[in-house]
N, C-alpha and C positions, 0 to 999 in steps of 0.2 A: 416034228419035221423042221430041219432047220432052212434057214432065210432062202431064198434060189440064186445061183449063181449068175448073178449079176452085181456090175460096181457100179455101184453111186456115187460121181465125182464130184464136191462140191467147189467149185471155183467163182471163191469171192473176189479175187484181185485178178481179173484178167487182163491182158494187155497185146496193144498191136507190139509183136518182139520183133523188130528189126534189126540186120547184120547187113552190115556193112563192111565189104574186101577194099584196102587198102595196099597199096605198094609198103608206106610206110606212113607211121602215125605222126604228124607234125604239131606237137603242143605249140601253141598259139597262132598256126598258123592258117591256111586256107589245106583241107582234105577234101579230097576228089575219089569218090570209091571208083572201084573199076567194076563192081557187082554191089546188088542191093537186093535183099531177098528178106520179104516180108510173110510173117504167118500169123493165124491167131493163137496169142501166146498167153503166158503167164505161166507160172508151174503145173497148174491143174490141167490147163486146157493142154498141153503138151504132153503132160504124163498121159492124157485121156488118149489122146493121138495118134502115142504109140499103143497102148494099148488095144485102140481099134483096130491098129496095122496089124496085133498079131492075131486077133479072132476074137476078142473078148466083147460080150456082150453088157454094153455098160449106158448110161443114164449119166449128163452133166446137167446138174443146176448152177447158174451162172449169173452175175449181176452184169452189167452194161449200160452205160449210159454216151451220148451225143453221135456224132460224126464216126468217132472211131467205135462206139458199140456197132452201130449198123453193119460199118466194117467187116468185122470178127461176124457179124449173125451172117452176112454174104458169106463169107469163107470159109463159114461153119460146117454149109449144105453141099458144097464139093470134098469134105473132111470125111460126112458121112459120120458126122455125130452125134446121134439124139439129145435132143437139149431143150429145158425149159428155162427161158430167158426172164429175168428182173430186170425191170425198168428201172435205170438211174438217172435222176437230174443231174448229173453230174458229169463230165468227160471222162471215158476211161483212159485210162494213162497209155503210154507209148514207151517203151525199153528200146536200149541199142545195144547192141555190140559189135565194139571195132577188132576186125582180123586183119592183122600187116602180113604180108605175104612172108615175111622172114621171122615172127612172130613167137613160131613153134608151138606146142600146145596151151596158148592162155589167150585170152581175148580182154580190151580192157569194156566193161560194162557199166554203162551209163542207166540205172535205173529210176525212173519215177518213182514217187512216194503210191502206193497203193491206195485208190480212187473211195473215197468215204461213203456212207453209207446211211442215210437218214432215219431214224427212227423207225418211220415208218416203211420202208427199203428193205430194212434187216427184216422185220414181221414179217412182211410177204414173203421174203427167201426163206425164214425159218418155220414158217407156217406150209409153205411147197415140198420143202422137205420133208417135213412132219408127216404130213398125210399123203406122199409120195409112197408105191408098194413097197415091203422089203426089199433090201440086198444081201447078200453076203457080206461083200465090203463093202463100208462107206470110206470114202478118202477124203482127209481135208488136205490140200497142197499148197504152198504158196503162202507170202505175209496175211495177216489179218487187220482189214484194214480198220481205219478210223467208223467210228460209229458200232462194231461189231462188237456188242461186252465179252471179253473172253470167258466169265463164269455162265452166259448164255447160252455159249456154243458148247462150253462142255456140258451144262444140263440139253442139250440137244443133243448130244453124243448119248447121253447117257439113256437118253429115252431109246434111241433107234437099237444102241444095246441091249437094252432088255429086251426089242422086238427080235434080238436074232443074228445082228448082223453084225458083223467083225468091224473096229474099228483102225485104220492106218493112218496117220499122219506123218504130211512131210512138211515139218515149218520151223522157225526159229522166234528168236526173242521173249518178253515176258509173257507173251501167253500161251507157250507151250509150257510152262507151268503149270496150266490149269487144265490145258488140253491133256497133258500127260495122263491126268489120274482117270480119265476115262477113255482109254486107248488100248488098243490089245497090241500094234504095232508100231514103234518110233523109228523113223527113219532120219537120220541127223548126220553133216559130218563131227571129224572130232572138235573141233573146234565149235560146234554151236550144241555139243556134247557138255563140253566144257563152260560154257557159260551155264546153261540148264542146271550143271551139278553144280556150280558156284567153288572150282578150282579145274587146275589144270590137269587133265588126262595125260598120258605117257604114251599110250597106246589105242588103240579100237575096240582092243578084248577088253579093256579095263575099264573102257566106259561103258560098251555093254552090260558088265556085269555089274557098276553101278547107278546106271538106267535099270536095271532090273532090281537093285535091291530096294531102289527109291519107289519106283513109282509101281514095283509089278508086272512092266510090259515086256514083251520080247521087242530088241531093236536089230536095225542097222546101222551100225556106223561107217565112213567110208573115212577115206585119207587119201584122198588124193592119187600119185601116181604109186604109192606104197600099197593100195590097195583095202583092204578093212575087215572085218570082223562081225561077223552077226550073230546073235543067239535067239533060238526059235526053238520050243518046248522044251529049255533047257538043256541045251548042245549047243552048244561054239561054232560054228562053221568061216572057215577061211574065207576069205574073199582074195583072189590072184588081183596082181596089177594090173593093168592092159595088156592085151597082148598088142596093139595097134593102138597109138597115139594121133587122133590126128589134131585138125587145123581147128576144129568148130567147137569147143568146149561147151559154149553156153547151150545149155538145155540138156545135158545126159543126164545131171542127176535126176532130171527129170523123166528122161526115159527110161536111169532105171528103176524108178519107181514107178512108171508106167508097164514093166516089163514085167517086174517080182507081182506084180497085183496081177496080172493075168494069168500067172503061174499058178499061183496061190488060189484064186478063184477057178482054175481049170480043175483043180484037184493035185497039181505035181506036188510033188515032195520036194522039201523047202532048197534040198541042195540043188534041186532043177531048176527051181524057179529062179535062186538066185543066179542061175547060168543064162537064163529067160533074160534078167533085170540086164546081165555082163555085157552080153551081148546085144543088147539095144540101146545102152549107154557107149559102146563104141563105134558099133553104127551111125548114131546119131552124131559122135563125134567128126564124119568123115564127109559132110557135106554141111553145107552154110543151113540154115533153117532151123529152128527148137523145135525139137517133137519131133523130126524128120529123120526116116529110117534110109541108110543110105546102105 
């Protein structure tokens, strides 16, 4: 019998993600937002977010630490997120994103380094996880931060795998290297495609299908307003551009990898689901907030 459908989100960098509306951006100057809308963010907790919005029955393990962890645990409980919280000595970080009202679809985004993790930090989140029930999916989102050995995580990947449970990740840099080889699904754009493979891609299809020869997984790749490419049991499947651009950029990739995970654990077939992921990454585009389905 396989794992039950449920996602285990594990979000090690989380963060207060603030957005801030702007008339216009004034590099060195004094900016005055005319809106500020704050949520508990980071990629995990956002892709979790939506995911909750659209029915999916899911599990976040999460690190936090000072003033701003309390924060995000308040604003957790009106999210309606199940969550088992890590204590950090440490503050977790704050993201912005500035929106100029003339701006059109990009925001510019001021993020913190992702909040570290002490020896003993790591154990207890990799030890809760460990012995946390199955899932279906487990999802890693988001940078990994300091103190996190990335050959750690993917021997943690690799145990919850043998127990069953499908693995997804959405991250970049050197330790999706490591993450990769124990991963059933990669979700990257092309451009962090393209670092991963160590040259430059042409296209979405092309990095797919060289994420698949390297590492084994099915990915997704996106591209921006061009749209992307994904391959999932060995089929191609298009991905359209937006049909709807809007003003709030930061946070869709996040939702839609919040959206393809609920698809995927609901049972839909993979073209649905990615219609699941489409359509929550443009919603999310259409109001200020990460993770927020508009």
């Amino acid at each position: 019998m396989g794992a039950p459908a449920v996602i285990s989100m594990l979000a090690l960098s989380p963060a207060v993600d603030v957005t801030h509306e702007l008339d216009a951006l004034i590099a060195g100057g004094i900016n005055r937002p005319t809106r500020t809308t704050r949520v508990a963010g980071g990629k995990a907790l956002n892709a979790a977010r939506v995911a909750r919005a659209l029915g999916a029955d899911l599990r976040v393990t999460l690190a936090l630490g000072g003033a701003n962890g309390e924060w995000i645990r308040r604003r957790l409980d009106g999210d309606d997120l199940p969550t088992t919280v890590i204590a950090l000595a440490a503050e977790t970080r704050t993201c912005l994103a500035l929106v100029e009202s003339d701006g059109g679809a990009s925001s510019t985004d001021i993020y913190e380094p992702a909040t570290g993790l002490a020896p003993d930090e790591w154990a207890r989140f990799a030890d809760t996880v460990r012995t946390s029930r199955a899932a279906r999916w487990t999802a890693v989102s988001g940078s990994i931060p300091p103190g996190v050995p990335p050959a750690e995580l993917a021997a943690l990947l690799a145990e919850l795998r043998a127990r069953g449970s499908r693995i997804a990740v959405d991250t970049s840099g050197p330790a999706l290297a490591q993450l990769a080889t124990q991963t059933d699904l990669v979700k990257v754009n092309r451009a962090e495609a393209s670092e991963l493979l160590g040259r430059e891609m042409p296209d979405a299809a092309s990095a797919c299908e060289a994420l698949h020869r390297r590492f084994g997984v099915d990915a997704v790749v996106t591209d921006g307003v061009r749209g992307g490419t994904a391959l999932f049991d060995g089929e191609l499947h298009h991905l359209a551009p937006p049909r709807t651009v809007g003003r709030f950029p930061a946070g869709s990739g996040d939702s839609f990898f919040g959206g393809l995970l609920t698809g995927l654990d609901g049972g839909a077939l993979f073209a649905a689901a990615l219609e699941i992921a489409r359509d929550a990454a443009e919603r999310n585009a259409q109001v200020p907030g990460q993770g927020v389905l508009g």
